[in-house]
Structures are given as structure tokens and as C-alpha cells.
C-alpha positions as CSV (number, residue, x, y, z in Angstrom):
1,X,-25.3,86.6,-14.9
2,X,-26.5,86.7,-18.9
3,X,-28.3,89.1,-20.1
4,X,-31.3,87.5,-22.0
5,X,-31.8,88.0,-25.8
6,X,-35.4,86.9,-27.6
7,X,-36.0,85.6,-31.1
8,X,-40.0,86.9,-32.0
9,X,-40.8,83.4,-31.8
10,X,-39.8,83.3,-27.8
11,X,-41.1,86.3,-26.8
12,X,-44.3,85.1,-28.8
13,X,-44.6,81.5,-27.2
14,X,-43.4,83.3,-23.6
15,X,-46.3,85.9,-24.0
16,X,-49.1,83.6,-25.0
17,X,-48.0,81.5,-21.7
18,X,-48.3,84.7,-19.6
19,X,-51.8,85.2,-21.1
20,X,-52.8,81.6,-21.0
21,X,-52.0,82.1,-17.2
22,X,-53.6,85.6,-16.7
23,X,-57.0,84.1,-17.9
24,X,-57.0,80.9,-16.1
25,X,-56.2,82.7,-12.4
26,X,-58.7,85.3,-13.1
27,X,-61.4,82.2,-14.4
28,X,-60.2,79.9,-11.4
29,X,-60.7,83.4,-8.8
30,X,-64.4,84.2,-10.0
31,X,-65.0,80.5,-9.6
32,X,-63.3,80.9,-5.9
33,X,-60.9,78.1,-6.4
34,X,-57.5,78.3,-4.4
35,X,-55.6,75.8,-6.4
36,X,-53.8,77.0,-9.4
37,X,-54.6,76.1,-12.5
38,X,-52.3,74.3,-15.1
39,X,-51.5,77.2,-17.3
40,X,-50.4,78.9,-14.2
41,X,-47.9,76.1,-13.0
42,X,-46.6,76.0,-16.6
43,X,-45.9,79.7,-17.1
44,X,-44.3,79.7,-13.5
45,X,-42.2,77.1,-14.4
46,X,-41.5,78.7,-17.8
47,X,-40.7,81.4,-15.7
48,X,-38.4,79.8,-13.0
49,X,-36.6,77.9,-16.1
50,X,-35.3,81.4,-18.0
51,X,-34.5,83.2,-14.3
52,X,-32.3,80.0,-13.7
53,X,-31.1,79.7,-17.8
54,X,-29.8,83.7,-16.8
55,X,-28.1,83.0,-13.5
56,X,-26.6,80.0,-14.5
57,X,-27.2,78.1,-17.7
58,X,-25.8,74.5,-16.7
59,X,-27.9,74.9,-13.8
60,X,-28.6,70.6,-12.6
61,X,-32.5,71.4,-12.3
62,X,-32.2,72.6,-16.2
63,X,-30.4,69.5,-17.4
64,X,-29.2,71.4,-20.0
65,X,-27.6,69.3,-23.0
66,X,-26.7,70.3,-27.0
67,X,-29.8,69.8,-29.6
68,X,-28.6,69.1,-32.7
69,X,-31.9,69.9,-34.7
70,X,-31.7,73.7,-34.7
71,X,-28.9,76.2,-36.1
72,X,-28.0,79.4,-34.3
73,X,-29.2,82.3,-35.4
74,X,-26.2,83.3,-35.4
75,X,-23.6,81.4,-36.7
76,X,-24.5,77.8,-37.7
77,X,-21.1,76.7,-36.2
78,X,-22.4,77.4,-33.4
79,X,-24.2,74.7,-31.0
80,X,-27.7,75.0,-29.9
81,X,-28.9,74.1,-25.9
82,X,-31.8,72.6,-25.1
83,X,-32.8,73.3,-21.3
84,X,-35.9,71.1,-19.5
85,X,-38.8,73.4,-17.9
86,X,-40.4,70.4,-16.9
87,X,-39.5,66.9,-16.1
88,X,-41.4,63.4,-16.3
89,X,-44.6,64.8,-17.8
90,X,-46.4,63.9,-21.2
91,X,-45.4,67.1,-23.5
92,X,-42.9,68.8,-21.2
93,X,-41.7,72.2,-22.1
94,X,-38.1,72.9,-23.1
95,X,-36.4,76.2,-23.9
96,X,-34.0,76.2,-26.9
97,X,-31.3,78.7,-26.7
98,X,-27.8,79.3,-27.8
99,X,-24.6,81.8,-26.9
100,X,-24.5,85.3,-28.2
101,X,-24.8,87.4,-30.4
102,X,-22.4,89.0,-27.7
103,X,-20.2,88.1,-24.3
104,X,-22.5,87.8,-21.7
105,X,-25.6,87.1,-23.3
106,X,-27.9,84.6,-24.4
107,X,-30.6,83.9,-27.2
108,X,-34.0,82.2,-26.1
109,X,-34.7,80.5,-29.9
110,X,-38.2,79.0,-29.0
111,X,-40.3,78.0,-26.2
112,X,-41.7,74.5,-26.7
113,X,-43.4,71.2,-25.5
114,X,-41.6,68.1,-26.1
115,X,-43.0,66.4,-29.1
């Protein structure tokens, strides 16, 4: 198991999700919906995606792969994983993450839809 390590801009993007979530199950219960809304199934995914990235980072349902686009914060030798949060939808999240700055952990760079 890593121990997770976040840039501003993860911890920014991850908060902003969590909020995004907060307001639209408290919206959907005053409105006495049951079905979740789509922030929710987005920041549960989000979610589900960095518990699996910690546990196991070449995880199958993560697909992860090398992005070439971004540098580490690190080390710019250093290569750069881009991991899926969601699948076969228009503007899927990915996380972008990398090795270090230590053994045994891992950097969450950005959280981000798919352009």
C-alpha cells in the first residue's frame, strides 16, 4: 500500500468534487429524490479511483498508462501516470500522478476531465 502525497492543485480539484457532491445530495434530499445525482457518482468514482491508485496503482479497472505531457514534480526524468476514473463517457475524469518524493508513496499531480 502507498501512502498518498497531494500537489495544491489535487487536493483543490478533489475538494471542490467533495463539495460539488455535498450540495447536490443535500439539493436532491430536500427535493426527496433517491437517485444520486451526477456530482455524487463522479466524486464516488474519484473516490474509488485514488483508494484503488493506493492499494495498487496498475490496478486493470485504472488502466493505468505513462502521459507524456506533464513533468514530475520531482524530477523531470521521471515519468508521469495517467490513471482512468471513468471509462466510455464524454469528458471522463483521469488522475495524473507519479512515484515519490519517497519509497512507498505517491504524488496525485491533478485531478481532471479528459479534454
Amino acid at each position: 500500500m502507498f501512502a498518498l502525497v497531494w500537489l495544491r492543485e489535487a487536493k483543490a480539484q478533489y475538494d471542490a468534487l467533495k463539495a460539488a457532491a455535498i450540495e447536490a445530495k443535500v439539493s436532491r434530499e430536500k427535493a426527496g429524490k433517491r437517485k444520486s445525482s451526477r456530482a455524487e457518482g463522479l466524486f464516488k468514482q474519484t473516490h474509488k479511483a485514488i483508494q484503488m491508485l493506493s492499494q495498487n496503482p496498475r490496478h486493470p479497472s485504472l488502466a493505468t498508462h505513462e502521459f507524456y505531457s506533464l513533468t514530475s514534480p520531482y524530477d523531470p526524468k521521471q515519468k508521469v501516470f495517467e490513471a482512468y476514473v471513468q471509462q466510455d463517457t464524454p469528458g471522463a475524469y483521469r488522475l495524473f500522478w507519479c512515484y515519490g518524493p519517497t519509497t512507498g508513496k505517491i504524488t496525485l499531480i491533478t485531478i481532471t476531465p479528459h479534454p
